[in-house]
N, C-alpha and C positions, 0 to 999 in steps of 0.2 A: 329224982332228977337232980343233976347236976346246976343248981342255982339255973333253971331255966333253959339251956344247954343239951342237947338230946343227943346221946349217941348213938352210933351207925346202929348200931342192934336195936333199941329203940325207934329207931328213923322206919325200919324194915315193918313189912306187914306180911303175917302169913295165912295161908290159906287152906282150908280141908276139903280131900278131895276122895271122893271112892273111886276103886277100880273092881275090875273082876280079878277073882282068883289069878287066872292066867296071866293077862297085862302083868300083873304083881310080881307071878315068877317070872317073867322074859325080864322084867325091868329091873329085876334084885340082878340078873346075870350080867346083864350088859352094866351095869356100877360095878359089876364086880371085875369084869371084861376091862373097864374104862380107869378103876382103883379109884373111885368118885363112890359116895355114899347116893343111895335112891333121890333124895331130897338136893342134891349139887344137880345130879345128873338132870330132875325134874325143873328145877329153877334155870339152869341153861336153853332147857328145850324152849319151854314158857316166855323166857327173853328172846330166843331166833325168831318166834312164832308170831310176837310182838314188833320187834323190829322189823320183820319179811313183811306183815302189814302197814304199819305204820310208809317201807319204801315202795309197797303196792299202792297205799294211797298216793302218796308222792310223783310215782312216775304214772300214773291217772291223771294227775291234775297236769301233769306236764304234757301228756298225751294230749289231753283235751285244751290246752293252750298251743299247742304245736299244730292239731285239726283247725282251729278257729284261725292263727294264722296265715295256714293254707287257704284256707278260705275265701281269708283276704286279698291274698297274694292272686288267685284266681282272679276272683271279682277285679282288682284292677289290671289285671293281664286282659280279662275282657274287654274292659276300657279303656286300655290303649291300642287293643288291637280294633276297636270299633273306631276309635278315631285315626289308626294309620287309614282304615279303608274310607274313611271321610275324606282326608287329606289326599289319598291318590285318586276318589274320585276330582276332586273340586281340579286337581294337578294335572288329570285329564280331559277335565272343562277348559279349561284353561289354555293347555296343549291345541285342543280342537280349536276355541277362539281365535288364538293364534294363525292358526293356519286359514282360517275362513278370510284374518283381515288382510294376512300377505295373499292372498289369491283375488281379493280387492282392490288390493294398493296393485297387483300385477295388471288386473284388469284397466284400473283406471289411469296406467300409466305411470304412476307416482312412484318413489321410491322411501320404503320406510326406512325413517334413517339408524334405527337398530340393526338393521338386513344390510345396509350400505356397506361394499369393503372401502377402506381406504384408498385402493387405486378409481373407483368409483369417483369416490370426493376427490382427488386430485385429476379428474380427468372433467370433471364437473367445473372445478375450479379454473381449470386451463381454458376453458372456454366462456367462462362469465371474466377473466383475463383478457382473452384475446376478443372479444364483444367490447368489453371498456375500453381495451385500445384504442379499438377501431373507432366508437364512440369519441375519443379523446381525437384522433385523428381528425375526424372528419369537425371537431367543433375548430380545433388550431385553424385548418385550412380555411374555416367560415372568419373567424376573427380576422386571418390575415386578408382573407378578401376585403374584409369591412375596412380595413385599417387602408 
């Protein structure tokens, strides 16, 4: 060792492996096909073979945080769609009340004053007017009697 220091070849770890006869020759052809020694050609394969799992586990874990997502995204999809149908019902209570109280106030003659148009109120007004009037009228002519 280099004062502690390890170099690349050092760093490396190698491994013993059998094959059969056959694997042997296909695999002397294809290095010789590729101009790569048995042993480059083998350490490449071994590296793809590593890394293709190492990104199989990867995109599994991603999968399975991408499903649990969904998931969730469902579940509250449920829950706003169970509370739109709460809100349209309660909105259709409501609606009906509504109409039950104006068919009430029509009944009893009254007018509710969210239903009232404006020429309503001014025609309302024109006659609680012309009422004070006449009320005013008729107190002048009592005073002037008096007087």
């Amino acid at each position: 060792m280099n004062g502690g220091v390890m170099t690349e070849e050092e760093k490396q770890r190698m491994i013993h492996i059998r094959i059969s006869g056959a694997t042997h020759r296909e695999l002397r052809k294809v290095a010789a096909e590729k101009d790569q020694t048995m042993q480059e050609l083998v350490v490449t394969a071994v590296e793809r073979t590593v890394e293709e799992t190492e990104l199989q586990s990867g995109v599994e874990k991603i999968k399975l945080k991408l499903e649990e997502k969904a998931r969730e995204i469902e579940e509250r999809a449920l829950e706003l769609e169970e509370r739109r149908v709460e809100i349209e019902y309660q909105s259709r209570e409501l609606a009906s009340r509504e109409l039950e109280l104006e068919v009430e106030l029509e009944l009893s003659g009254e007018s509710a004053p969210g239903l009232e148009t404006v020429i309503d109120r001014i025609k309302r007004m024109e006659k609680l007017v012309s009422s004070l009037s006449s009320q005013l009228l008729c107190l002048r002519n009592e005073l002037v009697d008096h007087e």
